[in-house]
N, C-alpha and C positions, 0 to 999 in steps of 0.2 A: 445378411450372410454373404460373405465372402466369394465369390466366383473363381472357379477352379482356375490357376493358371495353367497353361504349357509354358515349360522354361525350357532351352535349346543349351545346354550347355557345351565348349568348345575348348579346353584345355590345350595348350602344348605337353605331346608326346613323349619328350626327350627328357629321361629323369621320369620322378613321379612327383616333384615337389608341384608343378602346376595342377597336376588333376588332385593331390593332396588336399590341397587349399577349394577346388570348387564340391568335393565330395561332403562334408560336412553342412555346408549352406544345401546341396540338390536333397541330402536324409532330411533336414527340416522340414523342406518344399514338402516332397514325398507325405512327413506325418500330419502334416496340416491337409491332403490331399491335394494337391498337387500334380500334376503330372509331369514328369523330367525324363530325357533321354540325353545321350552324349553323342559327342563325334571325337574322334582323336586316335593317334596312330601313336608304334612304337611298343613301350616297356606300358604305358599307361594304360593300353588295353585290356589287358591280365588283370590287371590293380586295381580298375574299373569294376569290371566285372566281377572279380571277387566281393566288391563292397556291397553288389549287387544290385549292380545299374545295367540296364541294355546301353550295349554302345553301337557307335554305327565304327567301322574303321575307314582312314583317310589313308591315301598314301602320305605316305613316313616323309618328312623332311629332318638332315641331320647337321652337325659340322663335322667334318673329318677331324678324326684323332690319333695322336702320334702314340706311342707303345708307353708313355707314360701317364698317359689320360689327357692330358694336355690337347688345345683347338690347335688343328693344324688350317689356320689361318690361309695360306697361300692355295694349299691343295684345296682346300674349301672354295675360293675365292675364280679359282679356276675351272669349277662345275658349274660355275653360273647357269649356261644353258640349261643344263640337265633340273640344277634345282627351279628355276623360271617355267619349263616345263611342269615339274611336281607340283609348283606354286599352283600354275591353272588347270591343273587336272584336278587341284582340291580344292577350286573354288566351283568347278562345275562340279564336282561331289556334295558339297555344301548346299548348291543349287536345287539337286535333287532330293537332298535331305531335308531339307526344310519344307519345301514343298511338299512332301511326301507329309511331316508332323507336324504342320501350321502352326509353327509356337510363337507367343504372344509378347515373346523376349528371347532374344540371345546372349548368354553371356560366354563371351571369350576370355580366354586368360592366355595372353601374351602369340594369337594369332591371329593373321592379319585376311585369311582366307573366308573364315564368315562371316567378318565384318563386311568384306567386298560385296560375298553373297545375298546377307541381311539387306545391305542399303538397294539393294539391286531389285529385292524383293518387298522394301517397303516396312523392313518388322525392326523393331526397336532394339538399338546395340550396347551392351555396354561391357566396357573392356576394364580385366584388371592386368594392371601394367605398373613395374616399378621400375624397368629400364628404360626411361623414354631418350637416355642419351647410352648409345654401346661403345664401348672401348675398344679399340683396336690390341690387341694381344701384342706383346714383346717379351722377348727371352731376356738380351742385353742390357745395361744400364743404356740411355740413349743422351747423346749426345744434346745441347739447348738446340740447335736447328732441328735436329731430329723429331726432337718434341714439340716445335711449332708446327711441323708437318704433319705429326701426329694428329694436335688437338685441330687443325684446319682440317685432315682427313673424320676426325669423329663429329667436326660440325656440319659438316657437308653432308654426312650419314644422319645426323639427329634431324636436320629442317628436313630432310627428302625422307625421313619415317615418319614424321611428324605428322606430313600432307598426306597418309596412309591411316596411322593413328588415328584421325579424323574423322575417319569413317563411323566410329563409334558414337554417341549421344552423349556418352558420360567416360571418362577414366578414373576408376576407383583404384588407388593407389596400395595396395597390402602393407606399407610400410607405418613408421610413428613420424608426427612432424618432431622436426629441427626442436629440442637438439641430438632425438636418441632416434636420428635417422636412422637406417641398418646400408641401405645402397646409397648413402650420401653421392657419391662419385657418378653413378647411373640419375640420381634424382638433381644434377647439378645443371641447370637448365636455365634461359631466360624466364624472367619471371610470366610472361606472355601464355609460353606454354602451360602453365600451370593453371591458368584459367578456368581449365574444362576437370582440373585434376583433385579429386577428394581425397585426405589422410584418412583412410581408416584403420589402419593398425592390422597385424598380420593376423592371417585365420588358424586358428585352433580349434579340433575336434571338442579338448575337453579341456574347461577353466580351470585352475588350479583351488578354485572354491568348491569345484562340484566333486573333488577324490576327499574319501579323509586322511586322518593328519598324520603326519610322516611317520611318524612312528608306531601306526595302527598298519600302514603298507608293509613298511619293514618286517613286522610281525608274522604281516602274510604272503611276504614272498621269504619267506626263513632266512632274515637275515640280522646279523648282529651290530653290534656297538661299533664297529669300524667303518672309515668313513668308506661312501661307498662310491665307484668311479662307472658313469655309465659309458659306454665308446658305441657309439653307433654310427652305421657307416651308408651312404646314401650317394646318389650321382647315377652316370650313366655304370653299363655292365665294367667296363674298362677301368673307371676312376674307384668301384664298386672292389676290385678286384684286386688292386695295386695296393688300395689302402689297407683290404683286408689281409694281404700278405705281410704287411708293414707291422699289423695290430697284431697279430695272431703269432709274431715273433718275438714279439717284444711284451706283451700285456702279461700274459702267463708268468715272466719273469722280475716283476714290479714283487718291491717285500710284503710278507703279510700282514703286514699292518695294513694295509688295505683289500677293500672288497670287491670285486671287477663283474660288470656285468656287458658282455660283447654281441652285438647284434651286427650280422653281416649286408642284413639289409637284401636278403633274398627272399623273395614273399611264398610263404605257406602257409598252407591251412593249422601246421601242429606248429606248437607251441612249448616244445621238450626241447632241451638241451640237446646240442650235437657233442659236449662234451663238457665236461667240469670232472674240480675239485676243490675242497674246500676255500680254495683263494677264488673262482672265478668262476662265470658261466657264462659260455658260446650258444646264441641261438642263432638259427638263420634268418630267424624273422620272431617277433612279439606284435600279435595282436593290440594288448594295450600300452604302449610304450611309457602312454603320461604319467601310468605309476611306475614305474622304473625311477623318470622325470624328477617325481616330486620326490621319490625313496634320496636320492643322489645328493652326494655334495659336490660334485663337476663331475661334467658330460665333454666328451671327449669328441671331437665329428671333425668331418669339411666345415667350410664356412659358408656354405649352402645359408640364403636368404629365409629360410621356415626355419630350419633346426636354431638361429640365432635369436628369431624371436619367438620361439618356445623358450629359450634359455631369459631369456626377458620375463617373460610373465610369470614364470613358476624362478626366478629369483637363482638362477645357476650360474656360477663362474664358467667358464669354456678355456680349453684347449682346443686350437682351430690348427686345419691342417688342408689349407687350401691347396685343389687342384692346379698345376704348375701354368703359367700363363691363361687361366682363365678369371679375365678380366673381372668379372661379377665376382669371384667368389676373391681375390684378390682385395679389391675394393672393399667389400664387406669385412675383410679380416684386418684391416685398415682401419678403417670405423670403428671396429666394438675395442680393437687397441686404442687406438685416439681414446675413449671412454675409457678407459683402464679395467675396464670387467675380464681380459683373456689375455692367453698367452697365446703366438701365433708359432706353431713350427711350420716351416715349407718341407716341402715332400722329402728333399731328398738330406734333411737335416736331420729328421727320424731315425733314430736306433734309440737302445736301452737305456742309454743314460742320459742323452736331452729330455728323452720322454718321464726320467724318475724325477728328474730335475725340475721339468715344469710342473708336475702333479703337487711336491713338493713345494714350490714356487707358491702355484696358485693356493693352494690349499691353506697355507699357514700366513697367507698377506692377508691382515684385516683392511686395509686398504680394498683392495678388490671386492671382496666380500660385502662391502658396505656400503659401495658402489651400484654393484647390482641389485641391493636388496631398494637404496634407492631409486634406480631406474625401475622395477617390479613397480612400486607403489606410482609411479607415473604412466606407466603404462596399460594400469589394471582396468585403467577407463575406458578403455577401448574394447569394444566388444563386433570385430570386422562380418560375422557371421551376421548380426541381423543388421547390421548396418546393410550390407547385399541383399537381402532380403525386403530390406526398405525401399530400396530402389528397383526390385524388380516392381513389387507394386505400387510403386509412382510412376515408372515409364510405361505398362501394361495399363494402369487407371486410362494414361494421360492418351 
């Protein structure tokens, strides 16, 4: 029999895609008996909690952002002190935390605070991380000098996180290997660094085997024979907030020939419409979004790293609408273009008729369509949830 673990789980705050992804592997733990508790500060604490996990809160680390949701890189860059303070105020919280819950593994996703703590204390780390190189943000087209100073600034930033990175035992990667990378640009790295680094493929709550078949969903979210467009919108409150101004102008007025389902990405307990009519329906939040997912013939989002490879697995074409100078989601919307599975609109390219245009686009290219259904059938082998799970008990065995 089995011996109970404690798992320490550690997510970044900012957004909810990180505690997204550790909230489905800690329900496992949990049903198997298990014991898990979290640490993590921000928007994630709510979202936590609601899934109903104890969390402990950290203080908040952020990057500053301009009125368009957009990293404001500089202002960011000039809080150093203040965030270096945050830094060790949440590694002596960690300190305490763990002490306090003795667990027999930590797993972090994409912070670097209890990692320091862990090694400090002796308990076994392991990190999921698919940015191990960060991009510097730019507005401008950059000049060739420009951009050797660039890549010399983001390699001087990748070997000096590296030496931090390290603190962990293992880097289990969220991502698929080469060629249906999703953060190619973030995972673009000497091959050295890759050493300690596992592909396991991105986490999903629920596999697109375990819902039935699309037309049993359809039936029971009352929906008909037109194709249907899911738009869901995710990021921090700001990026949250722009896009859904963008959506909620523009979506209502798409012809009816199509069927629209809009989630704003504001977490509640109900699950009613804040508004419809026959073309469409606005929620602030869905419970279970995968059957939305699987109902849809393109999903409409950011280019958010989880929303792309949900669109992988359950076999959906995308319209991506990355947030403006944020490198990650940038790159990623670069990526799944390279593949020809989406259409990329940038923020401020958005109105009524790019948006009918690309639906239209994506919708009626068999090309696309066949694409992703082939990417689906490569990436169905991956299953990241108990791959994590495999590794808490080989690093707690060991």
């Amino acid at each position: 029999m089995m011996n109970t673990r404690r798992v320490y789980f550690a997510p970044n705050g900012i957004a909810l895609g990180h505690a997204g992804r550790c909230i489905p592997a800690a329900k496992k733990l949990v049903n198997r008996g298990d014991n898990v508790i979290f640490s993590t500060y921000g928007d994630a604490v709510e979202f936590i909690r609601e899934a109903g996990f104890k969390v402990l809160k950290s203080p908040p680390l952020k990057f500053e952002e301009r009125l368009d949701g957009s990293v404001a890189m500089l202002e960011t860059s000039l809080k150093w002190p203040m965030h270096i303070t945050t830094f060790l105020r949440q590694v002596r919280g960690e300190l305490v935390n763990i002490k306090k819950f003795k667990p027999d593994v930590i797993v972090s996703d994409s912070r670097l605070s209890p990692l320091f703590a862990g090694r400090l204390l002796g308990v076994p780390r392991l990190l999921l991380l698919h940015q191990i190189r960060m991009l510097i943000p730019h507005r401008k087209e950059l000049t060739p000098f420009q951009e050797k100073l660039k890549r010399l600034g983001e390699d001087i930033i990748m070997y000096d996180t590296n030496i931090f990175w390290s603190a962990s035992d293992r880097i289990l990667a969220p991502d698929f290997p080469f060629p249906y990378t999703i953060a190619k640009d973030n995972l673009n790295v000497p091959g050295k660094m890759l050493r300690n680094v596992e592909f396991i493929g991105q986490v999903i709550s629920k596999r697109p085997e375990e819902l039935p078949e699309k037309e049993e969903i359809r039936r029971k979210l009352g929906l008909d024979d037109r194709p249907l467009i899911y738009a869901g919108v995710a990021g921090t409150m700001l990026e949250r907030t722009i896009l859904t101004r963008l959506l909620e102008e523009n979506l209502p007025r798409l012809p009816s020939k199509y069927q629209i389902i809009f989630t704003k990405g504001i977490p509640s307990k109900r699950d009613t419409p804040v508004y419809e009519n026959k073309n469409i329906k606005i929620f602030n939040w869905v419970s279970d979004r995968y059957m939305i997912f699987k109902a849809a013939d393109l999903v409409i989002s950011r280019a958010g790293h989880n929303t792309i490879a949900e669109c992988f697995y359950y076999g959906k074409p995308m319209i991506l609408i990355p947030t403006p100078t944020h490198t990650e989601h940038q790159g990623n919307a670069r990526s799944v273009l390279q593949m020809g599975v989406a259409k990329v609109l940038q923020q401020n390219e958005v109105n009524y008729q790019t948006l009918l245009d690309s639906v239209e686009y994506v919708l009626n290219s068999s090309q696309i369509n066949s694409r992703i259904k082939r990417i689906q059938r490569a990436v169905s082998k991956f299953n990241a949830v108990n791959t994590i799970i495999e590794r808490i008990d080989q690093y707690t065995s060991n």
